[in-house]
C-alpha positions in Angstrom: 45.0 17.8 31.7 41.9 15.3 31.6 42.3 11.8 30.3 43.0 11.3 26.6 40.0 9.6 25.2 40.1 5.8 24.7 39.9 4.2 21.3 37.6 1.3 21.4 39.3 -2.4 20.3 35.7 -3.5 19.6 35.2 -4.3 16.1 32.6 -1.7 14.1 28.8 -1.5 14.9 26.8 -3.5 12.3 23.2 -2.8 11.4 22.3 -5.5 14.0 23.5 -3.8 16.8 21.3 -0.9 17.3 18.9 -1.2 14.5 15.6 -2.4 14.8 14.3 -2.9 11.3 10.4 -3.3 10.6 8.5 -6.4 10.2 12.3 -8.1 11.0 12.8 -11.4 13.1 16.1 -9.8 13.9 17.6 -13.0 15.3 18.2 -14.0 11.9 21.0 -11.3 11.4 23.0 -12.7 14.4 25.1 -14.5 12.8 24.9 -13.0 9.2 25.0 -9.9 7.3 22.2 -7.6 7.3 21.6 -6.5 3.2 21.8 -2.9 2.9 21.1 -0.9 -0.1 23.7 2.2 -0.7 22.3 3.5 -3.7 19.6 3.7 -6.5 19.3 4.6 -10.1 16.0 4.3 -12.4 14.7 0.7 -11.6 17.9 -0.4 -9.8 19.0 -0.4 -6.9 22.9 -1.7 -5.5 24.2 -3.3 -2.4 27.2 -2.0 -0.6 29.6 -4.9 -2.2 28.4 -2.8 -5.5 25.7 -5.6 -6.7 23.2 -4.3 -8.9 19.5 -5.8 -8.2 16.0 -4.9 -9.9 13.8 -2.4 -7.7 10.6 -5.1 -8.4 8.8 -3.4 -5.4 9.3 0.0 -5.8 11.1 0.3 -2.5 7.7 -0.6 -0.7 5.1 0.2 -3.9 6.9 3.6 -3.3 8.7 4.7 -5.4 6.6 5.5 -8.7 9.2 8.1 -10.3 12.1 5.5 -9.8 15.6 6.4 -8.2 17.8 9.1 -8.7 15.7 11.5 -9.4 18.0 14.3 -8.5 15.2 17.6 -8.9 13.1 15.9 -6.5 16.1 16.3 -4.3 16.7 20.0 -5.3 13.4 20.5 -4.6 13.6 19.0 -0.8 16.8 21.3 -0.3 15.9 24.5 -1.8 12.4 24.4 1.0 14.7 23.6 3.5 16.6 26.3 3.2 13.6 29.0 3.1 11.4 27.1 5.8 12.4 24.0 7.1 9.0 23.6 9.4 5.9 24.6 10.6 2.7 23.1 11.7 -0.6 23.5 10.3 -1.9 23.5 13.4 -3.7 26.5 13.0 -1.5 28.1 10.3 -0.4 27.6 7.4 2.8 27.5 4.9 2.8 27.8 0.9 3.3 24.4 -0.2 0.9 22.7 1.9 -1.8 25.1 0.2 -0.5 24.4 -3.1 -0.5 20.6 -2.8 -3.7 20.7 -0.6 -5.0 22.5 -4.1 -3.4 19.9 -6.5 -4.6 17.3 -4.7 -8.0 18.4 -5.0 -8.2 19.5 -8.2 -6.1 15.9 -9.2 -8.9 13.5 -6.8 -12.3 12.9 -8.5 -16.2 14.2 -7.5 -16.2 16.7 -4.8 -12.9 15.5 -2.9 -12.0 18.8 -2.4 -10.4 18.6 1.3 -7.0 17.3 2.2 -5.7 16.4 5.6 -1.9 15.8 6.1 -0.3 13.0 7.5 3.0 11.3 7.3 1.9 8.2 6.0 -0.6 6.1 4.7 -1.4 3.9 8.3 -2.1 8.0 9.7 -4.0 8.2 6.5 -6.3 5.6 7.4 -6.7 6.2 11.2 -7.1 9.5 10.6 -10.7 8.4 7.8 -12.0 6.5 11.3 -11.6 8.9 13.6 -13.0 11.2 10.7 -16.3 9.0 9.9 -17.1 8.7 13.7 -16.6 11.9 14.8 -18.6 13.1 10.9 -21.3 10.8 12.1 -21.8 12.3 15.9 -21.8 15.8 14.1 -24.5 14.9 11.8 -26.7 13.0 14.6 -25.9 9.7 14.6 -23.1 9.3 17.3 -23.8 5.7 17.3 -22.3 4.8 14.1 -18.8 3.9 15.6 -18.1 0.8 13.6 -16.3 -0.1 10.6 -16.4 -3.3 7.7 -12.8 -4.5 5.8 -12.0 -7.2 4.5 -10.7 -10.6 5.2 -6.4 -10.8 4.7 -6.4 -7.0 4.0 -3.5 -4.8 5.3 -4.4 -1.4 6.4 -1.6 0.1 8.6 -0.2 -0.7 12.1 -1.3 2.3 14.2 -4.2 0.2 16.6 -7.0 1.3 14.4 -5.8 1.0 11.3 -4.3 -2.7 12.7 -8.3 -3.4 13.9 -9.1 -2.6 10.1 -6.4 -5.3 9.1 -7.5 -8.7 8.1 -4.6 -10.6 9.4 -5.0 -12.5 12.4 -1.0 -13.0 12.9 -0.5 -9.5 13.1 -3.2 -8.5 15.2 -2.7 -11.1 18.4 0.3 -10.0 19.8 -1.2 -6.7 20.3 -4.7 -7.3 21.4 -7.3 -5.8 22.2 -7.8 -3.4 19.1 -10.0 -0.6 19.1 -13.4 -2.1 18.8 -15.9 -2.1 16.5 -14.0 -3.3 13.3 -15.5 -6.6 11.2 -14.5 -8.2 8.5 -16.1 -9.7 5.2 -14.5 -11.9 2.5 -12.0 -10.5 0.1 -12.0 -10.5 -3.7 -9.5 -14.0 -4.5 -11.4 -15.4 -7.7 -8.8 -18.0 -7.6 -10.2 -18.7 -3.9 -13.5 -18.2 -4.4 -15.9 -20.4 -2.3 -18.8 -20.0 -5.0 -19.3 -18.2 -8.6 -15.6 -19.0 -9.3 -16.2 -19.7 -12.8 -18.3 -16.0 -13.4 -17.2 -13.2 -12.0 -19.6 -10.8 -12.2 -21.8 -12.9 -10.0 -18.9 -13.6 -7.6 -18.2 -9.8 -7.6 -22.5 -9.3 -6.7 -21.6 -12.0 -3.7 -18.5 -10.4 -2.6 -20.3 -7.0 -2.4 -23.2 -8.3 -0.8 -21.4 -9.9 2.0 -20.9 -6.4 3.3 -24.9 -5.4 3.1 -25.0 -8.3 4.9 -22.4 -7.4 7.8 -23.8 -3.9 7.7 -27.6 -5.3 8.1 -26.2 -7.7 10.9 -24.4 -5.0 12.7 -27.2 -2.6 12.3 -27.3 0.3 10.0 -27.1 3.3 12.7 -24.0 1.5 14.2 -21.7 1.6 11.2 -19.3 4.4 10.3 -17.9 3.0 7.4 -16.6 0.7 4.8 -12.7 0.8 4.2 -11.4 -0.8 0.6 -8.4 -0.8 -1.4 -8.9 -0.4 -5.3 -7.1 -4.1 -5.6 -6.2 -5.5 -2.1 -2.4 -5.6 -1.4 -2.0 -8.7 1.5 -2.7 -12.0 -0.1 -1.6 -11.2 -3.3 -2.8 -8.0 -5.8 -6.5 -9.0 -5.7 -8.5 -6.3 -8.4 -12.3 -6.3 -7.8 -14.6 -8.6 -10.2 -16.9 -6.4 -12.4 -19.6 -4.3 -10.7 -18.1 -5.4 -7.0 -17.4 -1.5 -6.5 -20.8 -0.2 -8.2 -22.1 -2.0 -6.1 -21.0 -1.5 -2.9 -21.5 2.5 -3.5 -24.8 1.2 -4.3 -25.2 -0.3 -0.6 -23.3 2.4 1.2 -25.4 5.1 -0.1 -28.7 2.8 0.6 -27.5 2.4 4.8 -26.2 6.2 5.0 -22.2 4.7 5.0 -19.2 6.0 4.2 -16.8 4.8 1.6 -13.5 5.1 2.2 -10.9 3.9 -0.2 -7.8 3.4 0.5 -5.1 4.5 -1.9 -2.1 4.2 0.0 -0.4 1.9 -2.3 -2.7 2.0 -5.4 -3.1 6.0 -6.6 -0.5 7.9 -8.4 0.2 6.1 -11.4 0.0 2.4 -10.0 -3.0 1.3 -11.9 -2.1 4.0 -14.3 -4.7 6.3 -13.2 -4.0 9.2 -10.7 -6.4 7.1 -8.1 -7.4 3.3 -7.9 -11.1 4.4 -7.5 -11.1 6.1 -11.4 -9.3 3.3 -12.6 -13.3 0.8 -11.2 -15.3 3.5 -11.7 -16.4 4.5 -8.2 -16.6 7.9 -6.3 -15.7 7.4 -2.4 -16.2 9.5 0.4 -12.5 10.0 1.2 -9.3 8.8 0.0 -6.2 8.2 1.9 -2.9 8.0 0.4 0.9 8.2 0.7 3.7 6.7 -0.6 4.3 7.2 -4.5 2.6 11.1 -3.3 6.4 11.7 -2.8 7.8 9.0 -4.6 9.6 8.2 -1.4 11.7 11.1 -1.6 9.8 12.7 1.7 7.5 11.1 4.1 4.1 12.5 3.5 0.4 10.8 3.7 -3.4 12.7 2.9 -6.4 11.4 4.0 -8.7 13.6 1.3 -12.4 14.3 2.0 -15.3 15.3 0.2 -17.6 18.6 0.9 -20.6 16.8 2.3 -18.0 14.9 5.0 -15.9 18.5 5.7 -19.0 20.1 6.1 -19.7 19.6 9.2 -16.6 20.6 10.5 -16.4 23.9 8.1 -19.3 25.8 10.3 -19.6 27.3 14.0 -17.0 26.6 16.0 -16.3 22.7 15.7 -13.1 21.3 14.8 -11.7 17.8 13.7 -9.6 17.0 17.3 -6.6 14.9 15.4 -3.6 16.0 13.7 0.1 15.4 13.8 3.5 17.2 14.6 4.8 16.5 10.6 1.7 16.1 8.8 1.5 18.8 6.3 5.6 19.3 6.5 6.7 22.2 4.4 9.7 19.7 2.9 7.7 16.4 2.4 5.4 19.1 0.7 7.6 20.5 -1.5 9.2 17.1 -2.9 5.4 15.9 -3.8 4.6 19.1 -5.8 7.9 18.1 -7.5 6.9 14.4 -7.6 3.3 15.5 -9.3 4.7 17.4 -12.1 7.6 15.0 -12.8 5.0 12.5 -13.2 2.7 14.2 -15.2 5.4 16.0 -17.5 6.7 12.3 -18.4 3.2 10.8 -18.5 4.1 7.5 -16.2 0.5 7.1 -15.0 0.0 6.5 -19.3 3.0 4.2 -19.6 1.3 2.1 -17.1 -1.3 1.9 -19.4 0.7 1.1 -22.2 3.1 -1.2 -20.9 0.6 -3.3 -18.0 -0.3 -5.9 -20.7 3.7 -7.0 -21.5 3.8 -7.2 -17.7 1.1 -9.1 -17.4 2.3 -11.0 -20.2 6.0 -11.4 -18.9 4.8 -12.7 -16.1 1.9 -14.8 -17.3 4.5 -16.9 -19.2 5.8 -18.2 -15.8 2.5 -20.1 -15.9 3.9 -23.0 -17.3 5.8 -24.0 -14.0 4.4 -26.5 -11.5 4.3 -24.3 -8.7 2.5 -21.3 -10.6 -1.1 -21.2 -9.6 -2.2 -18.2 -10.0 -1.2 -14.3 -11.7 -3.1 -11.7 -10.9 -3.4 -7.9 -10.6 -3.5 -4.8 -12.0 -1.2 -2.1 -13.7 2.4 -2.4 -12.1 0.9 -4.5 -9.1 1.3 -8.1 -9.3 0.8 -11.2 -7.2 2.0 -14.6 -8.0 0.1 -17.1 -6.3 2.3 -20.9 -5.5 1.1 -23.8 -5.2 2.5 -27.4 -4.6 -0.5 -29.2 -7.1 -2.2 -27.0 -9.7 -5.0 -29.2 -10.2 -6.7 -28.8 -6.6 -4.5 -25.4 -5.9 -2.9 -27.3 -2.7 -1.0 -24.5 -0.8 2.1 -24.9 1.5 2.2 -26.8 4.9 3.4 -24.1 7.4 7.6 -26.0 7.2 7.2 -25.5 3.4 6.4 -22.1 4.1 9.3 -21.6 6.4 11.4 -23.6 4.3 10.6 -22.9 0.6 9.5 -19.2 0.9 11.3 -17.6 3.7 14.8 -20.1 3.6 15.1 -20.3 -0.2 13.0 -18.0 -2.4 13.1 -14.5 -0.3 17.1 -14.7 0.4 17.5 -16.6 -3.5 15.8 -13.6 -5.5 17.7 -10.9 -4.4 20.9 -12.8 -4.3 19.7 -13.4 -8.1 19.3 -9.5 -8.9 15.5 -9.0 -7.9 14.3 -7.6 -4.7 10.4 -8.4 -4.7 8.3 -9.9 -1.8 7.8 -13.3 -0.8 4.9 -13.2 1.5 2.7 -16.0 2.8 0.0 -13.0 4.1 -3.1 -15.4 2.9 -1.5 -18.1 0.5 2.0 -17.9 -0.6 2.6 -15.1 -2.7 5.5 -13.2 -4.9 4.2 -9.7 -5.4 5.9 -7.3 -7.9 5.5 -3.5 -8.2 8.5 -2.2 -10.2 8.7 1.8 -10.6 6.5 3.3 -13.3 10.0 4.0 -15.4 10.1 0.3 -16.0 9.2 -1.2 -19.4 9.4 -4.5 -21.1 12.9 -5.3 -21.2 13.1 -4.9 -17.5 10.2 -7.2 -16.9 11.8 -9.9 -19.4 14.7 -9.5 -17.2 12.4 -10.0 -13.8 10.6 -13.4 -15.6 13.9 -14.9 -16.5 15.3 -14.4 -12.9 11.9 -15.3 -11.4 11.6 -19.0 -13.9 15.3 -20.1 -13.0 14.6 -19.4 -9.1 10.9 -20.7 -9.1 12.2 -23.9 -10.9 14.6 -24.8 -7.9 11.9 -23.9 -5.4 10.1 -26.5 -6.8 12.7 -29.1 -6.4 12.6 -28.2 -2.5 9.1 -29.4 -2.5 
């Protein structure tokens, strides 16, 4: 007979032992418990000690249809069972055909092509490698570069991190693809000039990227990558005519507009995409995230004719792709997701409700450390400040001390999981699912004043 198997005496395994968790400094969780979410319901979420918290961040800006939603789960399992998975690599599967179709007929102008990812960072390197190799097939195979902007957050695969306007996230892993420059962002608060008129600051902002592009050289650059309102630094939405305009420059220098959806289509800004929401027609759109609602990975980057064109004729072929992108599952879940959200019309309660969020959190402007709230739909940033009169910001130990010691670990303890981020200037940003409504967001001011009030003491 062998050996009878040994029982280990060593206590249980503890998220800190084998997992690696994103964006972590997992030295923290040494010594302490790692918080870990067990279930969700609606806009809720609970703890495994049974603690109920508000979902303020959808997840990740995820989770448009909120928790629980058990038919997008039916969904998932009923494709499993009659085909689990197959590539479109060459082939292709039902429900990547009907969402490739949805999505077009959903996405403005002549975006009629969808390439699958599984996620939105895929989404956006997959629109680079797209423009450059669009640009060689057209004639121009020196158009290689690409513009962003300053603070913004565009994925972590190494071209979409070269797109990213963060400086601390980019220097550990150095040197980026090249060919990626950056102009300033759209901050108001911030603004160096026009701060008091901001369709003249919006005309500056815009031209700041005629400029880059005229610097760089017209025949060198690929394209111009934008969110609808800029996630890092703090939710911020584009003065008036800033997007008019820059279509206006990229059509002038032969550029493509890329605009990047990832966390802002789907019912976000209560439209279907962020670029219908300010009135401008890009060249492609990637997105991800609230496609599935977070019920099944899945990402798009979706393209118009003019760019697929190329690629449609003779015997060329876009050389990218991944193993998942397209998955028959993921697929499945977002043609669920879709319907849900259009049968309950959440994209229109954003548009009903986004002025008592706005307003539940605009209320919070009578604190001290409240300098700034800005957004759009059910995508928030609250901007703190230590003197409201010159907009001071934190000193890197009140960052560490205030932001990251007190108010990140003090909200959710509280019953609201949000982020506190000092990406740019020190910033709460809120994103609740679309289900939410005003009595949730009187619930996330109240928890928000009492906790923002004893940050300020720790000034």
């Amino acid at each position: 007979m062998g050996n009878p198997i040994a029982m280990s005496t060593s206590p249980p395994a503890t998220a800190y032992d084998h997992l690696w968790m994103h964006f972590t400094r997992m030295g923290d969780y040494a010594d302490a418990p790692v918080p870990t979410i067990v279930r969700g319901e609606g806009a809720y979420v609970y703890d495994d000690r049974g603690r109920r918290c508000i979902d303020g961040l959808s997840g990740l800006f995820v989770v448009n249809a909120g928790h629980g939603r058990r038919e997008l789960a039916e969904a998932a399992a009923r494709q499993a069972a009659e085909l689990a998975y197959f590539p479109v690599w060459g082939y292709a599967h039902p429900r990547a055909v009907e969402l490739a179709e949805r999505l077009a007929h959903l996405a403005p102008g002549d975006l009629n092509k969808v390439f699958f990812t599984t996620g939105g960072g895929e989404a956006v390197e997959t629109a680079w490698k797209l423009a450059k190799q669009y640009h060689g097939l057209t004639g121009n195979p020196g158009r290689y570069k690409v513009v962003s902007r300053a603070v913004a957050y565009h994925g972590t695969p190494h071209g979409a991190l070269s797109l990213t306007g963060l400086p601390e996230l980019r220097a550990p892993f150095e040197p980026l693809v090249p060919g990626a420059f950056k102009v300033p962002n759209t901050n108001i608060y911030r603004a160096p000039v026009h701060g008091d008129d901001p369709e003249a600051f919006g005309r500056w902002a815009a031209d700041r990227i005629e400029e880059q592009i005229l610097f760089e050289g017209p025949e060198t650059v690929a394209a111009v990558f934008l969110e609808p309102v800029q996630n890092a630094g703090g939710c911020f939405p584009p003065p008036p005519g800033y997007f008019p305009r820059v279509r206006e420059i990229c059509d002038r220098y032969g550029v493509l507009l890329v605009s990047d959806e990832v966390i802002c289509a789907f019912g976000r800004l209560g439209t279907t995409f962020g670029c219908e929401r300010y009135g401008y027609l890009p060249d492609m759109i990637t997105c991800a995230k609230g496609m599935t609602s977070g019920y099944a990975p899945m990402g798009a980057c979706i393209v118009s004719d003019r760019v697929a064109e190329p690629f449609y004729r003779g015997g060329e072929a876009f050389l990218h792709g991944y193993t998942f992108g397209g998955h028959p599952v993921s697929a499945a879940v977002a043609l669920a997701n879709l319907d849900l959200l259009d049968r309950e019309g959440l994209g229109r309660r954003v548009r009903d409700h986004e002025a008592d969020f706005r307003a539940a959190l605009d209320r919070l402007r009578d604190l001290p450390i409240v300098g700034d709230v800005r957004g759009s739909g059910y995508f928030h940033g609250i901007e703190l400040v230590k003197d409201k009169a010159t907009k001071e910001t934190f000193t890197a130990e009140e960052t560490e001390r205030v932001l990251y010691g007190f108010l990140s670990p003090e909200l959710f303890a509280n019953g609201l999981y949000c982020r506190a981020d000092d990406r740019g200037d020190p910033v709460i940003q809120l994103a609740p699912p679309l289900v939410a409504g005003p009595q949730l967001f009187d619930e996330i001011e109240a928890i928000l004043r009492d906790v923002l009030t004893r940050a300020w003491a720790k000034l």
